[in-house]
Structure formats: structure tokens, C-alpha cells
Z-matrix of the N, CA and C atoms (Angstrom, degrees):
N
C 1 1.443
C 2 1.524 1 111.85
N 3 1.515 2 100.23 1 -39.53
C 4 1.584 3 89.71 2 -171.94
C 5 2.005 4 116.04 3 -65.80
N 6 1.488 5 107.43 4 -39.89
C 7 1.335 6 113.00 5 -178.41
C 8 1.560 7 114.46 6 -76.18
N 9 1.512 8 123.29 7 9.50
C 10 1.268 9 144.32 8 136.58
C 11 1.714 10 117.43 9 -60.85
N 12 0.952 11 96.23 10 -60.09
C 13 1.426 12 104.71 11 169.47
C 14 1.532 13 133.17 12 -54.39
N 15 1.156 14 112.36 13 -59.08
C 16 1.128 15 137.29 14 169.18
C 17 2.239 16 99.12 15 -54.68
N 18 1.315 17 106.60 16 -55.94
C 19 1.836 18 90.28 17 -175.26
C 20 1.447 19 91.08 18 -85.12
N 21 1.281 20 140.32 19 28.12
C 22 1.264 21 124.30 20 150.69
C 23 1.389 22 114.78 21 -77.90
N 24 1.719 23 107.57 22 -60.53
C 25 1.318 24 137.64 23 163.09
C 26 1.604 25 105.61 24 -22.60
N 27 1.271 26 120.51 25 -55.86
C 28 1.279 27 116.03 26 -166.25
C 29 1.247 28 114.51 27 -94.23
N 30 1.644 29 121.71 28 -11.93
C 31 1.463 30 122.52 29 174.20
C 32 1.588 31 100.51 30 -72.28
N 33 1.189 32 130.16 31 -30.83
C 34 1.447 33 131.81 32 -157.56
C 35 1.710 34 88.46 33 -84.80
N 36 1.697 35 116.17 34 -58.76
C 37 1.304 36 104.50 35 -164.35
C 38 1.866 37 95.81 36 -49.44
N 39 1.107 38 133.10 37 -58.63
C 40 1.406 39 131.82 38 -174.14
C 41 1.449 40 109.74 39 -15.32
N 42 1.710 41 103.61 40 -72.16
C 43 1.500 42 122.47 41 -176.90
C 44 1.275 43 107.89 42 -47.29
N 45 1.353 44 123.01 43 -32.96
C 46 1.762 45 128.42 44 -171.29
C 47 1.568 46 114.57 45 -63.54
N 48 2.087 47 97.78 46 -41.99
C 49 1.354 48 112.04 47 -160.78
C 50 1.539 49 94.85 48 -77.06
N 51 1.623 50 131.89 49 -50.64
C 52 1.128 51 146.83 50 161.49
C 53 1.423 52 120.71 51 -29.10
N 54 1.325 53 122.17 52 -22.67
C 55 1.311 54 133.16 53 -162.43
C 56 1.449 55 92.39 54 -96.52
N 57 1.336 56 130.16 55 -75.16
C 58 1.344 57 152.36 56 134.39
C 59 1.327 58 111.22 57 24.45
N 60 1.667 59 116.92 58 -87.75
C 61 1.220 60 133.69 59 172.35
C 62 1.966 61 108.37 60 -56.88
N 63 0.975 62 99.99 61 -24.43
C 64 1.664 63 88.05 62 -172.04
C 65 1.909 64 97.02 63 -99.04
N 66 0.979 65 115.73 64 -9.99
C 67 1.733 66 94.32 65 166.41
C 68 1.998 67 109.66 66 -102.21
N 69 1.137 68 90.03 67 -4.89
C 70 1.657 69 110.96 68 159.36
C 71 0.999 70 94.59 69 -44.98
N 72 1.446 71 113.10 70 -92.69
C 73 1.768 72 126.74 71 -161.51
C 74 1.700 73 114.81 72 -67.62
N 75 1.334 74 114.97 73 -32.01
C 76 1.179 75 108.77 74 153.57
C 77 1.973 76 140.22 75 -49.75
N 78 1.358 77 100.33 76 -26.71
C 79 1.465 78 122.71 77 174.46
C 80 1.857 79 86.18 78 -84.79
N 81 0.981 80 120.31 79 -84.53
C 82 1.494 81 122.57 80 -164.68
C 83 1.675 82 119.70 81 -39.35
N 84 1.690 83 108.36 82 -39.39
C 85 1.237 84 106.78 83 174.87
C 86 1.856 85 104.56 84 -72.14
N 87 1.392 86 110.55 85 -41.51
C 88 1.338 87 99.38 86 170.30
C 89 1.340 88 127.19 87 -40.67
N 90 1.392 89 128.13 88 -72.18
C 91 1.439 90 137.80 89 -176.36
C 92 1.358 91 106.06 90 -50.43
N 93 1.444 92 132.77 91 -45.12
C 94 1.166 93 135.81 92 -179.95
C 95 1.714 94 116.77 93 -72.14
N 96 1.121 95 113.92 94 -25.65
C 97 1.748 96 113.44 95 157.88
C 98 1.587 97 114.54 96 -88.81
N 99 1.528 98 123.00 97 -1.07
C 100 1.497 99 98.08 98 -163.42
C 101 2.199 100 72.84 99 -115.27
N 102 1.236 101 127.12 100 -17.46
C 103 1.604 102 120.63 101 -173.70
C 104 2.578 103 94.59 102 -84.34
N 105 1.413 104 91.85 103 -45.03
C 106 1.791 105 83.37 104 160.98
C 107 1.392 106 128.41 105 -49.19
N 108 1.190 107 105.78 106 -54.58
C 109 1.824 108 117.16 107 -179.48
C 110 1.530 109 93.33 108 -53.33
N 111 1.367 110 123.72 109 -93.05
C 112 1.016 111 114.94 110 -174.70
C 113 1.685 112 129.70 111 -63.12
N 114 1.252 113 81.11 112 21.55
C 115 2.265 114 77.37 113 153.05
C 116 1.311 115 94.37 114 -121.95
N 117 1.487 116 137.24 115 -4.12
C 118 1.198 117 112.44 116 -163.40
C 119 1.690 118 82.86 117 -99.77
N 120 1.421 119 129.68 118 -44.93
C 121 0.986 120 116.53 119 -176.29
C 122 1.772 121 123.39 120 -61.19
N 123 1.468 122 114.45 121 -31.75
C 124 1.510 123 109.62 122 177.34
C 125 1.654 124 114.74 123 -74.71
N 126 1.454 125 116.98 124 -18.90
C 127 1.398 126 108.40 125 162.73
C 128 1.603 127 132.33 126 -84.45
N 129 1.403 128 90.62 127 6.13
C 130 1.666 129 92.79 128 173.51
C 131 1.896 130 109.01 129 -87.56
N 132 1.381 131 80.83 130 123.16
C 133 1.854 132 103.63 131 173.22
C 134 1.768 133 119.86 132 -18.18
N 135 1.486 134 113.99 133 -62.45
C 136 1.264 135 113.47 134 -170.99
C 137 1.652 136 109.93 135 -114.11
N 138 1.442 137 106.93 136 56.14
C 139 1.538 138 131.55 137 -176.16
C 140 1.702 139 87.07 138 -111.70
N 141 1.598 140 109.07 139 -66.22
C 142 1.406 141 110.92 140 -154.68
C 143 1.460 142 93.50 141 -99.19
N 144 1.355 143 160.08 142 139.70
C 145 1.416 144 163.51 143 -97.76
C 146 1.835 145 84.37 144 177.09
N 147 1.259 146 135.95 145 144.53
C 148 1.373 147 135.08 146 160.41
C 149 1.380 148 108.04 147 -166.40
């Protein structure tokens, strides 16, 4: 029972670390598509008028 326990214990920490890392990259791919868009959109020519 106990070495049941124990690879339970450690399948969950897995899922925890996995959980972790994947709203990681979810935040990062965010900021990094919404800071692109808006550079790709403020360097376009007939955006900014002067």
C-alpha cells in the first residue's frame, strides 16, 4: 500500500509541475502575440497619418 501511495503522490506532483509549466507558456505565448500584433500593427505606414 505504501509504494501505491507514494507513485500516486508522485504522479499528482508530475500533474502539478505540468500544470505550472503549461500556464507558463500559455501567459508567455499570450504577451508575446498580443506585444507582436501591436508592433506589427503600429509599424504599418497608414495606421499612424503625420
Amino acid at each position: 500500500m505504501k509504494k501505491a501511495d507514494e507513485e500516486a503522490e508522485l504522479i499528482s506532483d508530475w500533474k502539478f509541475a505540468a500544470m505550472v509549466v503549461d500556464r507558463f507558456c500559455l501567459f508567455v505565448f499570450t504577451l508575446f502575440t498580443i506585444i507582436a500584433t501591436v508592433a506589427v500593427l503600429l509599424s504599418a505606414p497608414h495606421i499612424i497619418v503625420q
